[in-house]
C-alpha positions in Angstrom: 0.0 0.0 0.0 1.2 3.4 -1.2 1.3 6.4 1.6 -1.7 7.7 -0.2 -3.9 4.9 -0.7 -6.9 5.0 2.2 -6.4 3.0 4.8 -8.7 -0.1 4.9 -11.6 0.5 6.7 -11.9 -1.5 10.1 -13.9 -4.7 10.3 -17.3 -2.7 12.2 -17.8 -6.1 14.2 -15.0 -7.0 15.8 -12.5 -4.8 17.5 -9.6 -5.8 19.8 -7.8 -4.2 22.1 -5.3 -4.7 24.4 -5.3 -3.7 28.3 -2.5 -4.6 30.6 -2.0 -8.4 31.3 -2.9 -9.3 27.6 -6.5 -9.3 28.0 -8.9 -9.1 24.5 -12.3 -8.5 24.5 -14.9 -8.1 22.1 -15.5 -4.9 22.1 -18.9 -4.9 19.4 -21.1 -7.8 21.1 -22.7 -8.5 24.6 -20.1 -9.4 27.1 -20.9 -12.7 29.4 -19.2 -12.4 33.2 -17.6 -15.9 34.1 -17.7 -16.7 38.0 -14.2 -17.0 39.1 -13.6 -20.5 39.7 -12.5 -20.7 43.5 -10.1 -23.5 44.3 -11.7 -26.4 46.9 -9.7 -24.6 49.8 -11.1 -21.0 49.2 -14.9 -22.7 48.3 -14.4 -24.5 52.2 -13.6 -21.2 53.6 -16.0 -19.5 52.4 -18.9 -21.9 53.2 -17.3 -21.8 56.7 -17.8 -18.6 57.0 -21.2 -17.8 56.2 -22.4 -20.6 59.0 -20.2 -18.6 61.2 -22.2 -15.6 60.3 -25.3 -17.2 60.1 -24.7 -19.0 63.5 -23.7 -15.5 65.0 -26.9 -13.8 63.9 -28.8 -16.5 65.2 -27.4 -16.3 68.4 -27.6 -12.5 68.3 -31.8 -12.9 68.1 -31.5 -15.5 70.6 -30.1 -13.6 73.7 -32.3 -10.3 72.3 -35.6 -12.9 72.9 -34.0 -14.1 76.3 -33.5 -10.4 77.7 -36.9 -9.8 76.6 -38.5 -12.6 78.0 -36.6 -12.4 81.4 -37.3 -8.7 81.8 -41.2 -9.5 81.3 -40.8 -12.2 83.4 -39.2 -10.4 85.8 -41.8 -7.5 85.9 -44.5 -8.7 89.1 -46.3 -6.2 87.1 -46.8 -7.5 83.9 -50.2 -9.4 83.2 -51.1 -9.7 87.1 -54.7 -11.3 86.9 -57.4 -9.3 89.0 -57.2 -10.1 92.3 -53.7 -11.5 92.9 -52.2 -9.8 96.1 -48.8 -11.8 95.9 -46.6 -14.7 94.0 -44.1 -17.1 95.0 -42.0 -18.0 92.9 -44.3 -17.2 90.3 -47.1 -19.1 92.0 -50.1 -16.2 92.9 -52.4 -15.7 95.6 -55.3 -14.2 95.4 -57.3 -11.8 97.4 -59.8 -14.7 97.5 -57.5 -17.0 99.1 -56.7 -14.3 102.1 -61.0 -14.3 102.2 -61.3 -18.0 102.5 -58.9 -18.8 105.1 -60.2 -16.1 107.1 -63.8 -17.7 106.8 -62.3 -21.0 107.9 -61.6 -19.8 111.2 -65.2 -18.2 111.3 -66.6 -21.5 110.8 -63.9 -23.4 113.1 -65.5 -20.4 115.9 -69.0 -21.5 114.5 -68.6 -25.0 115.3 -67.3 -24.6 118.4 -63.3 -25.0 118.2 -62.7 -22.0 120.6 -63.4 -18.9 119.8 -60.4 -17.7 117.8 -60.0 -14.1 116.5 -60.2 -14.1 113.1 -56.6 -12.6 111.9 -56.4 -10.1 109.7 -55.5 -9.8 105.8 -52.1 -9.0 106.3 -51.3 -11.4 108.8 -53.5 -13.7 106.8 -51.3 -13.1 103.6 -47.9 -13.8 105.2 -48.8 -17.3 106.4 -50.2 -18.0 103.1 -47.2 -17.0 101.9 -44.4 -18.7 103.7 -47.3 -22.4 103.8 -46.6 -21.6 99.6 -42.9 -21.9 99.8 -43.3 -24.2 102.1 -45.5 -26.8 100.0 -43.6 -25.7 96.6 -40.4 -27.2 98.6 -42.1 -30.3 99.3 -43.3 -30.7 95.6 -39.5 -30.3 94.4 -38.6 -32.7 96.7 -41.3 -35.1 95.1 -43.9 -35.1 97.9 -47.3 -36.1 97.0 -50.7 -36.4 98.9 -53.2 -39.1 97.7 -56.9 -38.3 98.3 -56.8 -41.3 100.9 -54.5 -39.2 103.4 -57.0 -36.2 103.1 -59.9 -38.5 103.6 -58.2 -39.7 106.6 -57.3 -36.6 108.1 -61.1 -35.9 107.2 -61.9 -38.9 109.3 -59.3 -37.7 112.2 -60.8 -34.3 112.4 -64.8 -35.4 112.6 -63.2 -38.1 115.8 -61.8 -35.7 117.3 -64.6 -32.9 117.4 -67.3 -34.8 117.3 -68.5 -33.0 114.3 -70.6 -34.5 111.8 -69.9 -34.5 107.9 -73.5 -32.8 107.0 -72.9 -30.2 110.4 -69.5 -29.3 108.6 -70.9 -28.9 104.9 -73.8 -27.0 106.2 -71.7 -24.5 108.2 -69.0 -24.2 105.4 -72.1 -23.3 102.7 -72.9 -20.4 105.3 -69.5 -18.9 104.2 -70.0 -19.9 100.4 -67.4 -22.3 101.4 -66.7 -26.3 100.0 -65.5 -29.3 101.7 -63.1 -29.2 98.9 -61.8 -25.3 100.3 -61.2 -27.5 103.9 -59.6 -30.7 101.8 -57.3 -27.9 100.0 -55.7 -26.8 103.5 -55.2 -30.6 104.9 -53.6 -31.7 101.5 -51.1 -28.7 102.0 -50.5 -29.4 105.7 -50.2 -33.3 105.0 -47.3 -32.2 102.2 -45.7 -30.1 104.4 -45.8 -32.5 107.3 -44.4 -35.0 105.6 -41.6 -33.0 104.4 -40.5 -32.0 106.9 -40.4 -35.7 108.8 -38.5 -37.1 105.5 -36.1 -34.8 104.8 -36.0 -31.9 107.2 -35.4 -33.4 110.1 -34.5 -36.7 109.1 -31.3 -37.1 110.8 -31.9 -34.6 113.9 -30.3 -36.5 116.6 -32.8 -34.4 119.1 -36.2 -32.3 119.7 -34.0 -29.3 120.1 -32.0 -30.4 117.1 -34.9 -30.6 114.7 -36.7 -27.4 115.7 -32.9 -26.1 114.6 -33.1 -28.0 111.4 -36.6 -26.7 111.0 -35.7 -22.7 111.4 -32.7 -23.3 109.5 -35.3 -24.6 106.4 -37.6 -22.0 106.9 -34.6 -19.6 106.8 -33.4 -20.7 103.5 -36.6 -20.9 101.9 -37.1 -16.9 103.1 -33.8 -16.1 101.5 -34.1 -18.1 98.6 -37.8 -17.6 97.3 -38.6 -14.7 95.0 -41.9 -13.3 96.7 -43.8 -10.3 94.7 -46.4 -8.9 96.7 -48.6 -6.8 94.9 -51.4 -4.8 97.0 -50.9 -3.4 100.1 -52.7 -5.1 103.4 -54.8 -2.6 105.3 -57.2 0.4 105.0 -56.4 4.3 104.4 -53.2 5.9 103.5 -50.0 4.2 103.7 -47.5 5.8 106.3 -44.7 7.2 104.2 -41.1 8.8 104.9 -41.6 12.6 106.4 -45.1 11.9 107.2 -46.5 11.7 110.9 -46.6 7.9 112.4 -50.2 7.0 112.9 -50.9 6.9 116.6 -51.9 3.7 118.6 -51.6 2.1 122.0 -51.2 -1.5 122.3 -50.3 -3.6 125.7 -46.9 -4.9 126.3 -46.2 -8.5 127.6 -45.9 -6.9 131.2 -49.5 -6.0 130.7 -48.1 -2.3 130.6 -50.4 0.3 127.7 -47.3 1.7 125.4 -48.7 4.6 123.1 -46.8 5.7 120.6 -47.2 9.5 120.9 -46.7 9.2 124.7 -42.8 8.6 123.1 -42.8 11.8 121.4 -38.8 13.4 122.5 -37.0 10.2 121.4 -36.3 8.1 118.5 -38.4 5.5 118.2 -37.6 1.8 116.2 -40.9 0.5 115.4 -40.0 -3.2 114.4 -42.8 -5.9 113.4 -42.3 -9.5 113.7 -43.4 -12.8 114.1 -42.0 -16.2 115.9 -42.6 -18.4 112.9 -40.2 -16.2 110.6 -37.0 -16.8 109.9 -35.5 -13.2 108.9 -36.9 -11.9 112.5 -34.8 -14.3 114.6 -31.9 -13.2 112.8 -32.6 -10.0 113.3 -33.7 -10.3 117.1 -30.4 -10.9 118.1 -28.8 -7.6 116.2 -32.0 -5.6 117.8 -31.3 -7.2 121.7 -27.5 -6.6 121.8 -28.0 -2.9 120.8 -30.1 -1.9 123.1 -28.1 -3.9 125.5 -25.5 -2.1 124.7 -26.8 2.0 124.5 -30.3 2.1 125.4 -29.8 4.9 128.6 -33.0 5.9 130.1 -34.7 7.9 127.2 -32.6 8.4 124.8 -34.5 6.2 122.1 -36.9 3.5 122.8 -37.2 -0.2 120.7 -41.6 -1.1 119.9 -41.6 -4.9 119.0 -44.7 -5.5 117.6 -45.5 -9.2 117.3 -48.1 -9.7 114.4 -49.5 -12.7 116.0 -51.9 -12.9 119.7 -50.8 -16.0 120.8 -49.1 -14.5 123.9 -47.8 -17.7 125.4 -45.5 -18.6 122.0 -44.7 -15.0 121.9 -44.0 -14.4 126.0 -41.3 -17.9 125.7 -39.7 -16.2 122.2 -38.9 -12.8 123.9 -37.1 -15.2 126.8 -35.4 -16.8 125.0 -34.4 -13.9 122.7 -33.8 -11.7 126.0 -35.5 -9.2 124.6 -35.4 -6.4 127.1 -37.5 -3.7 125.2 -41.4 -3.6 125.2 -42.9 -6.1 123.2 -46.5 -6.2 122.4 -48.9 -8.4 120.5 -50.9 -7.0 118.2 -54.2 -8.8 118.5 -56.0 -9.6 115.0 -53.0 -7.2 113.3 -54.9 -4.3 113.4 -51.5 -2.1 113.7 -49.9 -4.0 111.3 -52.9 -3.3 109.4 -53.1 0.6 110.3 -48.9 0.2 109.0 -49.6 -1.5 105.8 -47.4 -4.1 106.7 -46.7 -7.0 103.9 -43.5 -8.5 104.3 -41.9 -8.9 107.9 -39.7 -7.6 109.4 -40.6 -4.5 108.6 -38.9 -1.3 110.8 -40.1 2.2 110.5 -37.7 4.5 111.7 -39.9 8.0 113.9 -37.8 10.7 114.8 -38.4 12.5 118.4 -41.3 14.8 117.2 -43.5 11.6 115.8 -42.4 11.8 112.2 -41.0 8.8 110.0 -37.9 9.3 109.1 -37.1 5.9 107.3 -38.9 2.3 106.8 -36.6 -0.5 106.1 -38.0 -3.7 104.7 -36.5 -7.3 105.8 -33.8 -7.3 108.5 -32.3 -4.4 110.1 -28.4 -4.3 110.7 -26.6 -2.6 113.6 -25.3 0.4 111.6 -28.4 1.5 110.4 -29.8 1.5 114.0 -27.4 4.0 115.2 -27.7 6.4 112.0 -31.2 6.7 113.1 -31.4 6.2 117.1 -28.4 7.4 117.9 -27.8 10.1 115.0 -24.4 8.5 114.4 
């Protein structure tokens, strides 16, 4: 070709050109993308690691559902059916269940098993909740009560008192009340009974020894058990912090009237308790040391209020508790009803012109004491 002929014109279809590394394409029709071809180690590892990611995300949604679930689990607030005043280990007791044992002990009075003061809700509500832990204990421990054993304690009660089976219905229907509401209580006291002789104090070597092994069982089942309550026990307005203590008088095991605004000058502790629980008679001790150690004449004065009336049970725990400070029974709970008092202990703290100055749920320790009776 001469330098003037035209150059030849360029095939319109095809077209290559050349990058760096040698690489021709066709630069006129549709290009097709090839998957890289990954060697068997490379394919492995990647397979690997999208289980790994998969497996992590899985996880991930796994723990978000657990902290979910435990904090609505958690909540004693969340989906509480009407009626419920506390739960046990997620076990509820309802306001019903306060009415009915209260009835029973109308119709024990009615039949005429003593005359027994019918306790009130709050006192009520703390036995039902430590004979829940009690029989939710036995359950783990495989305890069970055939309808036999109730039917025989049936048959033990109606020998003992004379009662007949129809006497017993009839009375229970004046309280809306079934032989099955009665049968409910035996098979709880059978489990509990029967418990306790198995594997409580199985290997107590004493009297003195088992009633150790007992309080020691009770104890740990106080510690141990998650117990929501949910409504307040009593009437009125609860007594808060910086509000004045409601005023009462109640009659000290020496037969002595202690009112509370006749204390008005001097701290007062204001401590309510019962025999049959385990966080009061480790706290007893703490309470009995310190005033041991700086009650002076009035400087501060200690109110043990036992929310129980069985003065004899109560008179033979202060002795052995050497509890030098009035202590006073508080027939049917009607303080610790005026006190809104659910679980026990419970201390309210009154400063020296009647006011409460702090209330301290479960047991007290020694520090706190002087803080608020001393001002140390």
């Amino acid at each position: 070709m001469s330098k003037t002929d035209s150059p030849r014109p360029a095939n319109p279809s095809f077209e290559v050109e050349i990058h760096s590394g040698g690489r021709a394409h066709d630069s006129g029709l549709p290009t097709e993308r090839v998957a890289p071809v990954l060697s068997p180690a490379r394919a492995a590892a990647k397979a690997s690691s999208q289980r790994r990611t998969r497996l992590l995300l899985l996880l991930g949604m796994l723990f978000l559902t657990s902290l979910v679930a435990y904090f609505w689990l958690s909540n004693p607030d969340t989906s509480v059916p009407a009626g419920a005043v506390a739960r046990v280990n997620g076990e509820y007791i309802f306001q019903a269940d306060i009415e009915r044992e209260m009835n029973l002990t109308r119709v024990s009075n009615d039949l005429g098993n003593g005359n027994t003061e019918v306790p009130s809700a709050a006192s009520v509500l703390e036995e039902l909740i430590n004979r829940k832990m009690q029989t939710q204990n036995a359950r783990k421990g495989g305890v069970t009560v055939s309808s036999e054993e109730v039917d025989n304690a049936l048959k033990d009660v109606f020998g003992r008192t004379g009662i007949t089976a129809q006497r017993l219905d009839e009375t229970l229907s004046a309280y809306n009340l079934k032989l099955d509401d009665m049968r409910g209580i035996l098979a709880d006291t059978i489990s509990i009974n029967k418990y306790v002789t198995g594997f409580v104090v199985k290997d107590a070597k004493s009297q003195e020894d088992a009633q150790n092994l007992q309080n020691d069982w009770r104890t740990d089942l106080a510690l141990t058990s998650k117990v929501d309550r949910l409504q307040a026990a009593g009437s009125g307005p609860s007594p808060r912090i910086n509000a004045q203590a409601p005023d009462f008088t109640l009659t000290d095991l020496n037969g002595k009237a202690v009112k509370l605004s006749d204390l008005k000058g001097r701290p007062v502790m204001l401590n309510f308790w019962a025999t049959w629980c385990p966080p009061c008679r480790a706290e007893i001790p703490i309470l009995t040391q310190m005033y041991k150690d700086t009650h002076a004449g009035e400087n501060y004065e200690i109110l043990g209020v036992a929310t129980q009336s069985d003065q004899q049970t109560i008179s033979a725990f202060a002795k052995e508790f050497d509890m030098l400070f009035p202590v006073m029974p508080d027939a049917g709970s009607q303080i610790t009803s005026l006190y809104h008092v659910l679980p026990i202990p419970t201390t309210f703290f009154i400063d020296k012109d009647g006011i409460i100055s702090f209330i301290k749920s479960g047991p007290v320790d020694r520090p706190l004491m002087e803080k608020y009776l001393l001002g140390e």
